[in-house]
C-alpha positions in Angstrom: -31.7 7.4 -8.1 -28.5 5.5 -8.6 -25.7 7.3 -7.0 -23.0 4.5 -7.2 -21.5 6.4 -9.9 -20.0 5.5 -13.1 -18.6 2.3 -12.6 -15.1 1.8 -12.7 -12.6 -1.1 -14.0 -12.0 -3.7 -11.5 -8.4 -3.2 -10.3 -6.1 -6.4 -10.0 -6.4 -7.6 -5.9 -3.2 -7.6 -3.8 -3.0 -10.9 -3.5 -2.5 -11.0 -7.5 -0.4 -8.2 -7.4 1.9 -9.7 -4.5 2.0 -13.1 -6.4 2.7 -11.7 -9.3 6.0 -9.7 -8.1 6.6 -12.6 -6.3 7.3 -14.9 -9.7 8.9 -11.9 -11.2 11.4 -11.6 -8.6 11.8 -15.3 -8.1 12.3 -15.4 -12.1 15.3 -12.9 -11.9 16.9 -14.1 -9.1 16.5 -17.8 -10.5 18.2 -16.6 -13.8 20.6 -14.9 -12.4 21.6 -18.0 -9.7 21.5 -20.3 -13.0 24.0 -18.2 -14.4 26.4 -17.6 -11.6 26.3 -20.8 -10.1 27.1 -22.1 -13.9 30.0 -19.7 -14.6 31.5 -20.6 -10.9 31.1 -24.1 -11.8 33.0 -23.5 -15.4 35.5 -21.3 -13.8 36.6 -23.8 -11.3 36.8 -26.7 -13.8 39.0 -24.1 -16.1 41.1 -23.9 -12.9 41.5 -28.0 -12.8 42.0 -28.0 -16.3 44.8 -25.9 -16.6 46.7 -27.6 -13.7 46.1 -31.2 -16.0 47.5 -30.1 -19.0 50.5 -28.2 -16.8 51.3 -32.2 -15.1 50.9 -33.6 -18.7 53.0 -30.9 -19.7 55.7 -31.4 -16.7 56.0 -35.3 -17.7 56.6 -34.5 -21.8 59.3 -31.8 -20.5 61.3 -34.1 -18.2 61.0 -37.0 -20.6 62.9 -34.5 -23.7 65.3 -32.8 -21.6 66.4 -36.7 -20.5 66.1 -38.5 -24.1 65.3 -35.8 -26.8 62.5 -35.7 -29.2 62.9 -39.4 -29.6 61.1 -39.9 -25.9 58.1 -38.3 -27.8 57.1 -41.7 -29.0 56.9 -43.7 -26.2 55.0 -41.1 -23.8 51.1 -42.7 -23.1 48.8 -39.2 -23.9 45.9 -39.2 -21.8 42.6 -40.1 -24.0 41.5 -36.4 -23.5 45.2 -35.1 -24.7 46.8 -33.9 -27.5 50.4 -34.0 -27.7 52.2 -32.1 -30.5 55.9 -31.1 -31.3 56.6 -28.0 -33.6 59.7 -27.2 -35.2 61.3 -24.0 -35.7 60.0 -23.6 -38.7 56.6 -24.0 -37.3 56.4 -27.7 -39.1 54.7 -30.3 -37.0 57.5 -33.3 -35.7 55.4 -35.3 -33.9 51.7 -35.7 -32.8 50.3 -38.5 -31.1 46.7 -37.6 -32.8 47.0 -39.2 -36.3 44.5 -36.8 -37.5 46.0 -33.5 -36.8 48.9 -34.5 -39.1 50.4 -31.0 -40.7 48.3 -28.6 -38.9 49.7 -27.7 -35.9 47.0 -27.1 -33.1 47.9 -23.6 -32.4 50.1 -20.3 -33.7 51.9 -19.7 -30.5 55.2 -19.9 -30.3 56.5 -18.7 -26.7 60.1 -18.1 -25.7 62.3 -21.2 -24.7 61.3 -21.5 -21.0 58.4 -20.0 -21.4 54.4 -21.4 -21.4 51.4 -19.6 -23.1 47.7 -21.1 -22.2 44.6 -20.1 -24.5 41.1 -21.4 -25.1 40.2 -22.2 -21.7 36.6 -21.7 -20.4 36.9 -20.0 -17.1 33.0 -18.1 -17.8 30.1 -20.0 -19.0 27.3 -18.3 -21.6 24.8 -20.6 -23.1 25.7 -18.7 -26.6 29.3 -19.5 -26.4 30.7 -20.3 -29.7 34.3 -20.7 -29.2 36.3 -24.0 -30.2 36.4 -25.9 -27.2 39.8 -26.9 -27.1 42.1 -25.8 -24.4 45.8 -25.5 -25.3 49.2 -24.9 -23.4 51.9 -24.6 -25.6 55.8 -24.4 -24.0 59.0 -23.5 -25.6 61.7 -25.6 -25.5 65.2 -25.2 -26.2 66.9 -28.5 -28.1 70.1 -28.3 -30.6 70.4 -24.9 -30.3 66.8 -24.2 -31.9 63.7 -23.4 -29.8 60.9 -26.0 -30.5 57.5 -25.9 -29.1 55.4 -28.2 -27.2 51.7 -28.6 -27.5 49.5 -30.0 -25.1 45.8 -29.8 -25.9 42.3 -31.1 -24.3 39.2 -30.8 -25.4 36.6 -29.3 -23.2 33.4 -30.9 -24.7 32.8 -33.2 -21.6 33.5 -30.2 -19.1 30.9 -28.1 -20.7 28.6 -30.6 -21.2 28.3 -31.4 -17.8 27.6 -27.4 -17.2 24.8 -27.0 -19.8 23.0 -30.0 -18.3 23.4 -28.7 -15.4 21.9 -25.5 -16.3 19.4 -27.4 -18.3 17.9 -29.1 -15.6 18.1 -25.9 -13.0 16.3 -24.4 -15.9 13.5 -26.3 -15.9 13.2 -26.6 -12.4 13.1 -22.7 -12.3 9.1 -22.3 -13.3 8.2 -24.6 -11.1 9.9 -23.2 -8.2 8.4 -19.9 -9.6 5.1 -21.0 -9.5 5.4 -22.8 -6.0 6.6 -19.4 -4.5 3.6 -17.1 -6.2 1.3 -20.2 -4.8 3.0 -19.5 -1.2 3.0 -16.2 -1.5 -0.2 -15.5 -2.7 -1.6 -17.7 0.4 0.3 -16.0 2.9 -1.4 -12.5 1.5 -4.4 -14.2 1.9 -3.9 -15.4 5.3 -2.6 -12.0 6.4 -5.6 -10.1 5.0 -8.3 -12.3 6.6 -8.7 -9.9 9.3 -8.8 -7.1 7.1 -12.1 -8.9 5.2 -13.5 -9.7 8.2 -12.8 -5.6 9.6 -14.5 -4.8 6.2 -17.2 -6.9 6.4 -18.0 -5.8 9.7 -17.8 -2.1 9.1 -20.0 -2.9 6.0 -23.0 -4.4 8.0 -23.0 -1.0 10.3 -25.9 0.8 9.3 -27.6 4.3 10.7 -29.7 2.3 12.8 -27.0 0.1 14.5 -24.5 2.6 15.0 -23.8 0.8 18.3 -21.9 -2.1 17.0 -18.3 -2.9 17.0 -15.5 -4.5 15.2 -13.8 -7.5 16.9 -10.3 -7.0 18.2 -7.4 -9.9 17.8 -4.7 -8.5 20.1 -2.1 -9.1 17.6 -0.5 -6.1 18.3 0.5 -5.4 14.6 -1.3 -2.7 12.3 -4.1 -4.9 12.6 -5.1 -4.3 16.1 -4.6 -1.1 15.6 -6.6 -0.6 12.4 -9.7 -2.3 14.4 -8.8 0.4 17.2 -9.5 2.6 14.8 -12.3 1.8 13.1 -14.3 1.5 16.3 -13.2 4.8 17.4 -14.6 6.2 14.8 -18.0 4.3 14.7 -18.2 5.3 18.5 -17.6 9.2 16.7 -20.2 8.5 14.3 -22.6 6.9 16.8 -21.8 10.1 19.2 -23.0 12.9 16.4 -26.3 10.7 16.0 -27.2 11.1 19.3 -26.0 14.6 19.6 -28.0 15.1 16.2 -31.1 13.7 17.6 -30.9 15.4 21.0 -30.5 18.7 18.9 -33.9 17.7 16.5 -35.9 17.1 20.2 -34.9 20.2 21.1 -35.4 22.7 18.5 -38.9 20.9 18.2 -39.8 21.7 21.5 -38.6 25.0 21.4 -40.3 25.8 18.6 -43.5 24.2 19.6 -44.5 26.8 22.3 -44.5 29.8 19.6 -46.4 28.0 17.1 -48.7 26.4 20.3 -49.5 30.4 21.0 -49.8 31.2 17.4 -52.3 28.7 16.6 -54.2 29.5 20.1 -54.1 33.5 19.5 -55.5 32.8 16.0 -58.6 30.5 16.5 -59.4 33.1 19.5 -59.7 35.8 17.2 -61.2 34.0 14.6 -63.7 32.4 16.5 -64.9 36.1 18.2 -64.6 37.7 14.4 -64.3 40.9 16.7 -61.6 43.6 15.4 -60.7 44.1 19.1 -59.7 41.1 19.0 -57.7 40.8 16.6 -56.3 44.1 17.7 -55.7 42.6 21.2 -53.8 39.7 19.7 -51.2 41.7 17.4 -48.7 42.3 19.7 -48.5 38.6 21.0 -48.5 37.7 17.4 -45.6 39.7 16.7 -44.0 38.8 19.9 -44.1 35.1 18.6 -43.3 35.4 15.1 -40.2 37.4 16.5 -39.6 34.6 18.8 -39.8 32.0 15.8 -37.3 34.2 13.8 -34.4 34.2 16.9 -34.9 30.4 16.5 -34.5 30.2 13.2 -31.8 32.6 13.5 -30.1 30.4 16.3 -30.5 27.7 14.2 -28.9 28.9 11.1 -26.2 29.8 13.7 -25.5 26.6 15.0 -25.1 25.3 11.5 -22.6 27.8 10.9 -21.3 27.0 14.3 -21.0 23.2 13.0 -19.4 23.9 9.2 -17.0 26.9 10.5 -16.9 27.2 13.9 -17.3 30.4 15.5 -15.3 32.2 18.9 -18.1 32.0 21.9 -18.0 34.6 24.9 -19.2 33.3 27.7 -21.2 35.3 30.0 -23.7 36.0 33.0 -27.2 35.1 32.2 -29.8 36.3 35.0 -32.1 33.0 35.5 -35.0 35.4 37.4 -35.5 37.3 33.9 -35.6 34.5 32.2 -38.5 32.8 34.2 -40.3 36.0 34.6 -40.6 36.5 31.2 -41.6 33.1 30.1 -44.4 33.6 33.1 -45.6 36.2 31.1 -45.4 34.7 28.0 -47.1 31.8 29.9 -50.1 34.0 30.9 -50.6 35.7 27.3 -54.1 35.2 25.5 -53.8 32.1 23.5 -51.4 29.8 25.5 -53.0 29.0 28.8 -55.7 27.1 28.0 -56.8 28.2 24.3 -59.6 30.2 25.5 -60.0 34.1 25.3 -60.5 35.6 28.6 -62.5 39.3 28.0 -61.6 40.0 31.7 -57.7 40.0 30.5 -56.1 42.7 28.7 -53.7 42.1 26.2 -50.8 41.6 28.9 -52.3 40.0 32.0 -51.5 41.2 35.0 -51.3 44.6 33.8 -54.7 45.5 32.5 -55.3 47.8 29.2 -51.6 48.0 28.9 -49.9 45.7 25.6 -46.1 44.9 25.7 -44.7 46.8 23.6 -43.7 45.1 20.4 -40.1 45.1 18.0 -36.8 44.4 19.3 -36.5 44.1 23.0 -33.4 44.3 25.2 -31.5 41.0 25.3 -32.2 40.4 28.9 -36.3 40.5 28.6 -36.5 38.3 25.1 -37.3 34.9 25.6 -34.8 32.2 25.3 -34.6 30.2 22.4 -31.6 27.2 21.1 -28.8 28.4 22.8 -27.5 26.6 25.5 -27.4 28.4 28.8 -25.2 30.6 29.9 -23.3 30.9 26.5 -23.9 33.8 23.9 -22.2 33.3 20.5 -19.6 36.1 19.6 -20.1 38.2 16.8 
């Protein structure tokens, strides 16, 4: 009979599971590095950027407030800037890129004195849309009107460099992800190994080599101790074998002298086919059989003993009635030597008188299981 049971789906190991957290967590942490490190890296090239286009901007100033609009012409724009002048009207006076000519690079018009900055990048998304064109636009007081300077850059190199950059940490990021599940998975492994080998162990212990034991690394981690305790409890299991067997022996031999007098009483009697003797024989038969039921009775109370456990008064037990009666018991027809003696009433030593049979008092019935000297309570 095949008692292994429905079988069951095969549940994913630790060491998958471990890996497999392991990637996950490396995958979100990776991401969210990526991104960080990225929008740090934009933010501080914003930062750089706006203090280039404030120089640039410094340089145009000084050059108008000493010569006028006129010193527009012969200021060198970096390659990466845009400089444009915007009149009152918002028409465009001068811009050194020929092909922003009537369209002014931004609607900002700030107080004279004042500067206004827009389009710089200071956070970095791969789905950024925006124009990338970084503006500062100043106000400037000449001929009693307030024109405004432009100075733009474009940011196309700036956030080139940061989505290659994120590019290439991108595609380093699986590998790295697969290079820690790899680790991790072989550090579970390496971990466990004395767990398999505990299991292994445990799984070669059988009822007939109860006496083996499971090999202790002092470690001192939870692996020592789950060896420990394995072996503690194989020396348990090993101890209620023994205890078990010592109990069969002796409920066997107690119960062999009953049926031993039995079996003698009853070929006596029907070897003579005499009704005296069989009437000779009844009360040791019903002495026996109610020996046999106290064992079986003791025996069914042990069990109980075992499963519930039971309070136990402990008490005097007088040893002399106790041998005296198994004497007697000893010298009944049937258990000496198997033979019927016709000299020998029913209850040798006292002639023509039987013992007298049903329940006798506790301190003249035979022994039977119990240990010595303790009587279960009720």
């Amino acid at each position: 009979m095949n008692e292994s049971g429905p079988p069951h789906r095969r549940q994913t190991g630790i060491r998958t599971r471990v890996a497999a957290a392991t990637a996950a967590l490396l995958a979100v942490l990776l991401t969210a590095g990526i991104i960080l490190f990225a929008n740090l890296v934009t933010n501080s090239l914003g930062r750089d950027l706006d203090a280039s286009l404030t120089t640039q901007t410094n340089v145009v100033v000084d050059a108008l407030a000493a010569e006028g609009p006129g010193a527009l012409v012969g200021i060198d724009a970096d390659d990466a800037n845009i400089i444009q002048f915007v009149g009152p009207s918002g028409d465009l006076v001068y811009t050194s890129d020929p092909n922003a000519i009537g369209h002014p690079l931004t609607a900002v018009r700030p107080p004279a004195g004042t500067r206004e900055i827009e389009g710089i990048r200071t956070w970095w998304a791969p789905w950024d849309g925006r124009p990338p064109l970084a503006v500062q636009a100043t106000g400037f007081a000449y001929a009693g009107s307030t024109y405004t300077l432009v100075v733009a850059t474009s940011q196309d190199r700036t956030l080139q460099a940061v989505n290659s950059m994120a590019a290439g940490l991108g595609v380093a990021t699986p590998i790295l992800i697969t290079l820690g599940a790899v680790l991790s998975r072989g550090l579970v492994t390496r971990s466990l190994r004395p767990i398999d080998n505990i299991r292994r162990r445990v799984e070669a212990v059988s009822a007939s080599n109860l006496s083996e034991r499971v090999g202790v690394v002092p470690t001192g981690d939870e692996i020592e101790a789950l060896a420990h305790t394995m072996n503690r409890m194989l020396s348990r299991l090993e101890e209620a074998q023994n205890s078990q067997r010592q109990f069969i022996a002796d409920a066997s031999h107690e119960l062999r002298s009953p049926i031993a007098a039995l079996h003698g009483a009853l070929e006596i009697a029907a070897r003579t086919g005499r009704i005296d003797t069989w009437t000779e024989m009844a009360p040791l038969l019903q002495t026996e059989t109610l020996r046999l039921s106290e064992l079986v009775g003791d025996l069914l109370l042990l069990s109980r003993i075992d499963d519930h456990g039971v309070g136990l008064d402990v008490g005097d037990v007088d040893l002399d009635d106790v041998a005296l009666t198994e004497a007697a018991a000893l010298q009944s027809p049937g258990r000496a030597d198997g033979e019927h003696r016709p000299d020998a009433g029913p209850n040798p030593g006292r002639p023509g008188k039987a013992p007298p049979c049903g329940p006798q008092p506790r301190r003249q019935r035979r022994p039977s299981c119990r240990r010595p000297g303790v009587v279960p309570g009720a």
